[in-house]
C-alpha positions in Angstrom: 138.2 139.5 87.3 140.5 139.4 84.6 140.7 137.2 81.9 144.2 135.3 82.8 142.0 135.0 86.5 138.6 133.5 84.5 141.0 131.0 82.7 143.0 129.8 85.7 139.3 129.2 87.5 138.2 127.2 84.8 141.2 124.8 84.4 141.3 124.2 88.5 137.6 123.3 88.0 137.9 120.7 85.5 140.7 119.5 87.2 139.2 119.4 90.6 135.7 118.0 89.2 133.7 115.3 91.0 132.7 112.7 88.2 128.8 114.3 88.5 129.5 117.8 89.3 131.8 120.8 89.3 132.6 123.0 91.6 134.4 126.7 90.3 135.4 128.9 92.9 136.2 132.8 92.8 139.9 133.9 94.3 138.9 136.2 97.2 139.2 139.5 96.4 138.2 138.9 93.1 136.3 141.7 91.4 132.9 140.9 88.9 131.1 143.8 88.1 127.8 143.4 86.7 128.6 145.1 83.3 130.9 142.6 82.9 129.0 139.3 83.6 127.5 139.1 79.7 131.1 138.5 78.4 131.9 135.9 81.1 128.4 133.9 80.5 129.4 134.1 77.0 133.0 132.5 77.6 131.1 130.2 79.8 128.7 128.9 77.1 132.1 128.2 75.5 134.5 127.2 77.9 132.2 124.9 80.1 129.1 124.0 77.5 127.5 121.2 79.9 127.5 123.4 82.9 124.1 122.9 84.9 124.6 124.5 88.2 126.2 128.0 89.3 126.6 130.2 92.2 127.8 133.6 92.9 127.7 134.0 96.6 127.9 137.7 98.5 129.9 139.8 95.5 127.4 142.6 95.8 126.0 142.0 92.3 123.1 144.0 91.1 122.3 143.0 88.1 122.1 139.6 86.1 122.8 139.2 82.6 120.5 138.8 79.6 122.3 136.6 77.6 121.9 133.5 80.3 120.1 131.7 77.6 123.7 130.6 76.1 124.0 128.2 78.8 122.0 125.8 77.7 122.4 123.4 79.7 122.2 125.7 83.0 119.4 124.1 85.4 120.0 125.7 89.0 120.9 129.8 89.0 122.1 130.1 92.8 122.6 134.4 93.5 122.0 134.4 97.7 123.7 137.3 99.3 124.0 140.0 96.7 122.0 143.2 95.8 119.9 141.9 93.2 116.7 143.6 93.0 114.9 142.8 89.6 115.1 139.8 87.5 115.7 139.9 83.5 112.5 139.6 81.2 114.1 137.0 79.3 114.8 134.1 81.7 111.6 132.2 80.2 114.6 131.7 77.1 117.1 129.9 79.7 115.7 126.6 78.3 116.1 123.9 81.5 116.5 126.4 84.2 114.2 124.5 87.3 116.2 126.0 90.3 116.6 129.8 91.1 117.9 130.8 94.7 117.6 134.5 95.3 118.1 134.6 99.1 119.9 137.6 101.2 119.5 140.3 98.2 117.3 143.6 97.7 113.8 142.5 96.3 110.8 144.4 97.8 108.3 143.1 94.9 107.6 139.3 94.0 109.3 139.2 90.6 106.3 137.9 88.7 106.0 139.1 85.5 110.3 137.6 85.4 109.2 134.3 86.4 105.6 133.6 85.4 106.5 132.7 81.6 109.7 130.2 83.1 107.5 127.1 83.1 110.5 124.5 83.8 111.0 126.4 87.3 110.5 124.3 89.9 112.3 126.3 93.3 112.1 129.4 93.8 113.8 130.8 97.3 113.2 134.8 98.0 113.7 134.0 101.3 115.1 137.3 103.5 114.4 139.6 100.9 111.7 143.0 101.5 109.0 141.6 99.8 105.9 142.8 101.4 102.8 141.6 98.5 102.7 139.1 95.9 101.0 139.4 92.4 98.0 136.7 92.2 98.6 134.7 89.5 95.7 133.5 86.7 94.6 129.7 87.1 97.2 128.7 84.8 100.1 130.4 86.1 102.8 129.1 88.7 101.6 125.8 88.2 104.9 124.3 87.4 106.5 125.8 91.1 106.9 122.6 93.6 109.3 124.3 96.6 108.3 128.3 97.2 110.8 130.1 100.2 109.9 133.0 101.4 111.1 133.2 105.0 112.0 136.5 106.5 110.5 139.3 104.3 107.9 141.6 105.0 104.8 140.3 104.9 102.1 141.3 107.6 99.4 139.2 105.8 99.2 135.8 104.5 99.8 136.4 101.3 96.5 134.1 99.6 98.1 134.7 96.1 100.1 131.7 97.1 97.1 129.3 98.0 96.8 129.8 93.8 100.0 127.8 93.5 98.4 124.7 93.8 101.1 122.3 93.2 103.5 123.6 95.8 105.0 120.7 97.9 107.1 122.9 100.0 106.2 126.5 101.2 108.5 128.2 103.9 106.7 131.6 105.3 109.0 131.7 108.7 109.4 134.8 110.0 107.4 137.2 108.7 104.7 138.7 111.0 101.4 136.6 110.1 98.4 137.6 112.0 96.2 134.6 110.9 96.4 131.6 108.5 94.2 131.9 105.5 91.3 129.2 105.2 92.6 129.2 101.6 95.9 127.6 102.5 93.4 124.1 102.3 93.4 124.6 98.6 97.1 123.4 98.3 96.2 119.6 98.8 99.7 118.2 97.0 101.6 120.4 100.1 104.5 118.3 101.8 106.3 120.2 104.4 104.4 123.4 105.8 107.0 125.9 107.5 105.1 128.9 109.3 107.3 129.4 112.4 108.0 132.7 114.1 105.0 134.4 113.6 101.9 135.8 115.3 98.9 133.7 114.5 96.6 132.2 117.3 95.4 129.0 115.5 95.2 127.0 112.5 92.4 127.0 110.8 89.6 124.6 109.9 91.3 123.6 106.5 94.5 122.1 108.0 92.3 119.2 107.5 92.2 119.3 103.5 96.4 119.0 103.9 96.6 114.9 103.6 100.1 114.6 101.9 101.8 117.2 104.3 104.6 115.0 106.3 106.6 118.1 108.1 104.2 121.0 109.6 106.4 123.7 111.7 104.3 126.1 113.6 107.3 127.0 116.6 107.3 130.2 118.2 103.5 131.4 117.6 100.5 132.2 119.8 98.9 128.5 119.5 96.8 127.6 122.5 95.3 124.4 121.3 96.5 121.4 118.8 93.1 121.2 116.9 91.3 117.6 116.9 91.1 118.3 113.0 95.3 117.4 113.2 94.1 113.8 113.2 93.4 113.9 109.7 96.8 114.4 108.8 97.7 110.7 108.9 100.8 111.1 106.9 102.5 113.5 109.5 106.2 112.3 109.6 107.3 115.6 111.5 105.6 117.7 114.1 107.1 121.3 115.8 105.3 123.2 118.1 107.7 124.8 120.4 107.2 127.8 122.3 103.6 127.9 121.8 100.9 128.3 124.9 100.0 124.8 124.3 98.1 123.4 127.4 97.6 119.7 126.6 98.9 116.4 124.0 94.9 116.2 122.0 94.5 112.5 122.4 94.2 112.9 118.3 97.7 113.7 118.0 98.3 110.0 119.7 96.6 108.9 116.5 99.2 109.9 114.1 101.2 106.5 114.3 103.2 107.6 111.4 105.1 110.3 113.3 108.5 110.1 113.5 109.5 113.2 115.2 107.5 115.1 117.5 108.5 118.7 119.2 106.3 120.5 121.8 109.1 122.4 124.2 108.2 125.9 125.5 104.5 125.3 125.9 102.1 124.6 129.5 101.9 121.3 129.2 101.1 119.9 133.0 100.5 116.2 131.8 101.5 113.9 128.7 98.6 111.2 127.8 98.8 107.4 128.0 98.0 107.3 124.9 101.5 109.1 123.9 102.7 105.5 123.6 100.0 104.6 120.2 103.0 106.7 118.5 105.0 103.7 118.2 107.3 104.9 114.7 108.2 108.0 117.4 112.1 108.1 117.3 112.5 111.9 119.1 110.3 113.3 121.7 111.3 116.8 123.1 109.1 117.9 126.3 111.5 120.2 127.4 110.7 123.4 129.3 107.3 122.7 130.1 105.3 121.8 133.8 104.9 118.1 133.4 105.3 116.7 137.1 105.0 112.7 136.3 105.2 110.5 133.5 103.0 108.2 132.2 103.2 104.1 132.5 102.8 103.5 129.4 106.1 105.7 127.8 108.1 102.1 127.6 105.8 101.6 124.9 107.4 103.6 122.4 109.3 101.1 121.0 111.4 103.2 118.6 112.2 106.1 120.7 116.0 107.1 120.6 115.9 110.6 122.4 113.9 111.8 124.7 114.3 115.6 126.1 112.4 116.0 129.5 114.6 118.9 131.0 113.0 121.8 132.8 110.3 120.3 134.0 108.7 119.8 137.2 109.2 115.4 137.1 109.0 114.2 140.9 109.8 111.0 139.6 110.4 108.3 136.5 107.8 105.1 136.1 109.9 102.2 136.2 109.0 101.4 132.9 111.4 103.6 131.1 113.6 100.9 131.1 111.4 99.0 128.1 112.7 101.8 126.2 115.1 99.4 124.2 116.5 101.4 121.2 116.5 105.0 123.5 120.5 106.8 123.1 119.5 110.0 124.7 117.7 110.6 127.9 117.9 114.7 129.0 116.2 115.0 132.5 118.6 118.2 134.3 116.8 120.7 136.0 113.7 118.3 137.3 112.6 118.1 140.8 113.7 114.2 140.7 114.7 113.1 144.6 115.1 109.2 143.4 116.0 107.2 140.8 113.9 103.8 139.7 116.3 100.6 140.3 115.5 99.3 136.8 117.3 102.2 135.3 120.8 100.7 135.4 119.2 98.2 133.0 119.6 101.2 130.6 123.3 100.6 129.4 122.4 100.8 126.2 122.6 104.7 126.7 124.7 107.5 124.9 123.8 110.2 126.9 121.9 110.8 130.0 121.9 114.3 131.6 120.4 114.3 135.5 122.5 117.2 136.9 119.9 119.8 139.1 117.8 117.3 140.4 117.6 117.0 144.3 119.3 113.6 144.7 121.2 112.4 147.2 125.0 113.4 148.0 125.9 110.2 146.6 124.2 110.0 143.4 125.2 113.5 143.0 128.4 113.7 143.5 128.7 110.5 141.1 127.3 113.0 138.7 129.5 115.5 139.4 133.0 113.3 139.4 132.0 110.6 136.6 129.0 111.6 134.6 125.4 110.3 134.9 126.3 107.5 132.9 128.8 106.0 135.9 125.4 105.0 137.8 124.5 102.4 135.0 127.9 100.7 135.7 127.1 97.4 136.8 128.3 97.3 140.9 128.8 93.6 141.3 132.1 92.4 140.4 130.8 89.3 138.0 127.8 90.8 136.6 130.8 93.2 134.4 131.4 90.0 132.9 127.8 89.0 132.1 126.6 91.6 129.5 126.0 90.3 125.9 126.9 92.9 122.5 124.2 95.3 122.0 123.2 92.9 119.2 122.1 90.3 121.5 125.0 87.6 120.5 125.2 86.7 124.4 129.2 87.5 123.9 130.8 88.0 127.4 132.9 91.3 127.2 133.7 93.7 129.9 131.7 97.0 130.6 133.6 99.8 129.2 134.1 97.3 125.8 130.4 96.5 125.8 129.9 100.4 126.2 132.1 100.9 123.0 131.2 98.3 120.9 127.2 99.5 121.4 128.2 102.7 120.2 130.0 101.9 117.1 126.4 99.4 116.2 123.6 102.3 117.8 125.1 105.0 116.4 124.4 104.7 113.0 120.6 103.3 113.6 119.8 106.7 114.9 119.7 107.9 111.8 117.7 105.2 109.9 113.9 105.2 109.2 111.4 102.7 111.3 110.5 99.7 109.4 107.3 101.1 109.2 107.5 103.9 108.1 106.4 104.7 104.2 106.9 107.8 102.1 106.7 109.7 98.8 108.4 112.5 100.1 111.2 114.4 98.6 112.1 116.7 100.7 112.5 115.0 104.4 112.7 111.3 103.9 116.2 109.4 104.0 117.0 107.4 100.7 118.8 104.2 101.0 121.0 103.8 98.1 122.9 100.6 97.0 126.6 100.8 96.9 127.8 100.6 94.1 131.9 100.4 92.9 133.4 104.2 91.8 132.7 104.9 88.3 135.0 106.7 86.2 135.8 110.3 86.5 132.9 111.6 83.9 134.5 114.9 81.6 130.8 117.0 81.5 131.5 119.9 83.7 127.8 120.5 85.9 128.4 122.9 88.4 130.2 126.2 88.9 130.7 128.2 92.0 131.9 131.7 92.5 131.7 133.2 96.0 134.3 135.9 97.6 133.7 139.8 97.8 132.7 140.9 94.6 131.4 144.6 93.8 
């Protein structure tokens, strides 16, 4: 990358800046070899002094500089898809430096003696690296680390040296091959979101129950048989996945968890879903799928917040009539079911975005409605004045054709879907939705935060 090509990226970045952040990307093809990356962070600390932010994406660079520490104002280092396999002793100099992503390059060792001096780091990601062990650290080291990623490396323990990072809020350790969880996983009591999916362990152990912060726990495509009782004393679990499991029944403490939001059990035995499924009344998605549930229970309309529900692949025979109370659902998935009939009430369900019915034994009718029109024709009103009888999805009592009514509910569902129940209350970082007061543009600021290089570099 010659210098005429370095000053040309610089100018299109501060012209192309974003009033909070700028963004400085490489011409493809353009070549940075490591022995030159010193001079550039140099001409950096000159050229763009209030950078905070940069990224050099998949140029095959094995080695980062040692003179980082001139970019003073450098917080977030991102490096994913290179050949990076050692850090530089003297990152502890890079003064503000709290972000470091490392994903998709050559590590095979935990770079702790690199990082453990870099107290203002506060995410590390190593994820799909070759690390296979991990350094324990002293009490007082790693303390500072809040989000730790290390999905897809080649651990075949639980690496406890973790469990000594006690103020870890986020820990991903998907896809690795994990035998067992470590009882010493209880000891991170400030943990958030818990990601241990793909992997080989049989059940979670006793000290789940010491976890009372966590909010997302992803434990998909294991060997779990059971949902332990002890889950009930998780009482801030916002997000629950446990697909593809061996999962035989719903705990009736899981149905305690009235702060769940979304809840994920596809892929398991399940042969029945509780009454008491419908205590989870904050519930906005409920996936089912691909499991041996034959019935319903009566008491689903009771999940007042519900906006999808997945059901396919199942064994249903039929639907309780009391699916219609399911005001605010958008998305009803019930293909592939054994579902000969239909309950009346569910043309009551016009409020619907999506309803799939398709491989169900029906009858030639309803079927070929299915077939010609979509599943949503059969919530058309049939009588010829009740199409002129259907209020605004906001309850206004306005009289407005079918197909208008159908748009209009759209344009004011759509964007609920995405809001938080009332209810619901959070600390959380790292999964919760912010709502932010508009506020008018503000002027284009001149600080220059963010640079971006990415293109095949070697």
């Amino acid at each position: 990358m010659g210098n005429q090509l370095f000053t040309e990226l610089v100018s299109s970045a501060r012209e192309e800046r974003d009033g909070s952040s700028l963004i400085l990307e490489g011409a493809k093809g353009a070549k940075l070899k490591s022995k030159e990356a010193a001079s550039y962070i140099k001409k950096l600390a000159t050229e763009l002094p209030q950078l905070e932010e940069i990224e050099i994406k998949a140029h095959k660079f094995k080695t980062i500089p040692t003179n980082l520490h001139l970019l003073t104002s450098l917080q977030s280092l991102k490096l994913p898809d290179n050949k990076v396999e050692k850090l530089p002793s003297d990152l502890k100099l890079v003064p503000h430096l709290a972000e470091l992503d490392l994903r998709q390059n050559a590590f095979k060792e935990f770079p702790f003696d690199a990082l453990v001096n870099v107290t203002t780091l506060r995410s590390l990601n190593l994820g799909f690296n070759q690390i296979s062990v991990v350094q324990e650290p002293k009490k007082t080291e790693f303390l500072h680390l809040r989000d730790l990623d290390l999905e897809s490396n080649a651990f075949t323990t639980f690496p406890v040296e973790v469990c000594c990072m006690t103020n870890l809020v986020r820990l991903n350790l998907s896809a690795n091959r994990l035998p067992q969880l470590p009882l010493d996983i209880g000891r991170l009591i400030h943990l958030e979101e818990l990601l241990v999916r793909r992997n080989n362990f049989d059940e979670l152990p006793v000290s789940f129950r010491q976890l009372k912060k966590l909010r997302v726990l992803d434990c998909s495509e294991n060997l779990l048989k059971e949902i332990p009782s002890d889950i009930s004393t998780l009482v801030n679990l916002h997000t629950f996945e446990a697909q593809h499991n061996q999962i035989a029944e719903i705990p009736l403490e899981l149905c305690g968890l009235t702060r769940l939001v979304v809840l994920k059990l596809n892929g398991n035995q399940l042969k029945t879903c509780p009454e008491q499924i419908a205590q989870l009344v904050n519930l906005t998605e409920l996936s089912l799928k691909e499991n041996e549930l034959t019935s319903l229970p009566t008491t689903i309309g009771g999940l007042s917040s519900l906006r999808k529900l997945f059901l396919e692949y199942n064994h249903l025979e039929s639907l309780p009539s009391q699916i219609v109370e399911l005001k605010k659902l958008l998305v009803l998935i019930l293909h592939n079911n054994n579902l000969k009939t239909l309950p009346v009430e569910l043309k009551e369900m016009r409020h619907l975005l999506r309803l799939s019915l398709q491989d169900n034994p029906l009858d030639e009718a309803t079927l070929n409605t299915i077939k010609n029109e979509g599943a949503l024709a059969l919530l058309k009103p049939t009588d010829v004045n009740e199409r002129y009888d259907i209020g605004t999805i906001s309850g206004t009592g306005t009289l407005r054709k079918y197909d208008t009514f159908r748009r209009n509910a759209r344009k004011s569902v759509l964007p609920e879907a995405h809001e938080a129940p009332a209810a619901m209350t959070s600390t959380s970082t790292s999964t919760s939705t912010s709502t932010v007061a508009s506020t008018p543009s503000a002027p284009a600021q001149t600080s220059l935060k963010a640079a971006t290089i990415s293109g095949t570099l070697f």
